[in-house]
N, C-alpha and C positions, 0 to 999 in steps of 0.2 A: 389513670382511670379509664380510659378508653381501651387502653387493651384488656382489660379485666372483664370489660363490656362485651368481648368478641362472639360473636357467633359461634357458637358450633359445626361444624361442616360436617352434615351425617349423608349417608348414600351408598350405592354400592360399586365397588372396584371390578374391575373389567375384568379381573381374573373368579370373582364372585359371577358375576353373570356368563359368563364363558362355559362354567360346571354347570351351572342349572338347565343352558343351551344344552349341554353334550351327557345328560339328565334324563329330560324331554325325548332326545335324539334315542337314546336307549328303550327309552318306554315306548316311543313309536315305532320301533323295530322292532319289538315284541309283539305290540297289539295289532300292529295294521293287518300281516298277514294271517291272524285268525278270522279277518271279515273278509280277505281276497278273495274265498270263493263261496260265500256265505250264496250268490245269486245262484251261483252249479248247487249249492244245496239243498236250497228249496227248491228249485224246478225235481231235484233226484226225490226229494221229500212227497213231492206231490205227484208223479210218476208212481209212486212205491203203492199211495193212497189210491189215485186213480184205477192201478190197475187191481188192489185189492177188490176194491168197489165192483167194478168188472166182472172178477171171480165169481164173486159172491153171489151177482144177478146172473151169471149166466147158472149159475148154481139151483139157486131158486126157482129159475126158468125151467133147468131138466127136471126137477122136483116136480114142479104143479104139471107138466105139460109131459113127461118122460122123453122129450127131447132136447135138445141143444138149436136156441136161437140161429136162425138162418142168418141175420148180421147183427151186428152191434145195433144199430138203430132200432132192430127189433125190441129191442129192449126196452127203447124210449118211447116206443109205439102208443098212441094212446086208443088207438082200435082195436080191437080186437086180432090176433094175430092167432092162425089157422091152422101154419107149415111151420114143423120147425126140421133139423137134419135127426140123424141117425148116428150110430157111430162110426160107419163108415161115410157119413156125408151124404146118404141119399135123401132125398125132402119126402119126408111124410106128412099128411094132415094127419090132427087133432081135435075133439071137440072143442070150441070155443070156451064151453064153461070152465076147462080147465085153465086156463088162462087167467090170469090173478092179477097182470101187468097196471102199469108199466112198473116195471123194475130199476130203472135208475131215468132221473130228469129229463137230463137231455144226453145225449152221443159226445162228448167229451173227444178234444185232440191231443195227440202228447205235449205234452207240457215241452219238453225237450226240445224237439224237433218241428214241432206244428203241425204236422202231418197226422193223419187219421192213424188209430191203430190197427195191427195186425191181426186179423180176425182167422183162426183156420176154419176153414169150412168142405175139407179134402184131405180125403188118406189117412195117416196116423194124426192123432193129436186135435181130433174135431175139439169145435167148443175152446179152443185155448186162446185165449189172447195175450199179448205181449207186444212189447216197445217194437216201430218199427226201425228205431234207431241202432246203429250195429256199433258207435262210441260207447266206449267204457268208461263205468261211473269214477268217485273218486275213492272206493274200496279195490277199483281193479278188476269189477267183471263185468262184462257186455250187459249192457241195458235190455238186448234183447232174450236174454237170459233169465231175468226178473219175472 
């Protein structure tokens, strides 16, 4: 009668858990490396934004004023701003009323590097701003390129 009584012995065998370990092990060598550089992403993510942003106000800027902001900070000016350059970079005055500002918040750093951006204000290519970062992103072109 006693051994009729017996327990069951239910559980899992060592060669059971060993596959489900080497499973797991599978699935996290897939997944991990799609987040390893997910932090380079966003910072490239918000570079791309910021300097849109950028554009766009210094865009605005030539528009209301037909010059190009003397620096980035002009931008964020909340005074009235008076001189803006040319396209060769010489500073002219403006009337004030043309002036519409401020055009972006505050003066923004790169996201990348922390350092302020590259503003031209001389020679070819007034008015351009870009990364002053000279590493390349994770498509393979120079950030200051962007």
């Amino acid at each position: 009668m006693l051994r009729s009584i017996r327990k069951s012995q239910s559980g899992f065998t060592l060669v059971e858990l060993l596959v489900v370990i080497v499973v797991l092990a599978v699935l996290a060598a897939i997944v991990l490396p799609k987040f390893a550089d997910s932090g380079k992403r966003s910072k490239e993510s918000a570079l791309k934004s910021d300097l849109k942003l950028y554009r766009n106000a210094i865009t605005l800027f030539k528009n209301d004023t037909g010059y190009y902001p003397t620096s980035l900070a002009a931008l964020a000016s909340t005074d009235t701003v008076t001189t803006g350059l040319d396209d060769a970079g010489a500073t002219k005055t403006f009337s004030g009323s043309d002036w519409h500002g401020p055009y972006v918040q505050t003066a923004e750093k790169d996201p990348i590097t922390g350092a302020d951006f590259t503003y031209v204000t001389s020679g070819t290519g007034v008015g351009t701003v870009k990364s002053a970062s000279t590493t390349t992103g994770l498509d393979g072109t120079a950030y200051s390129t962007w």
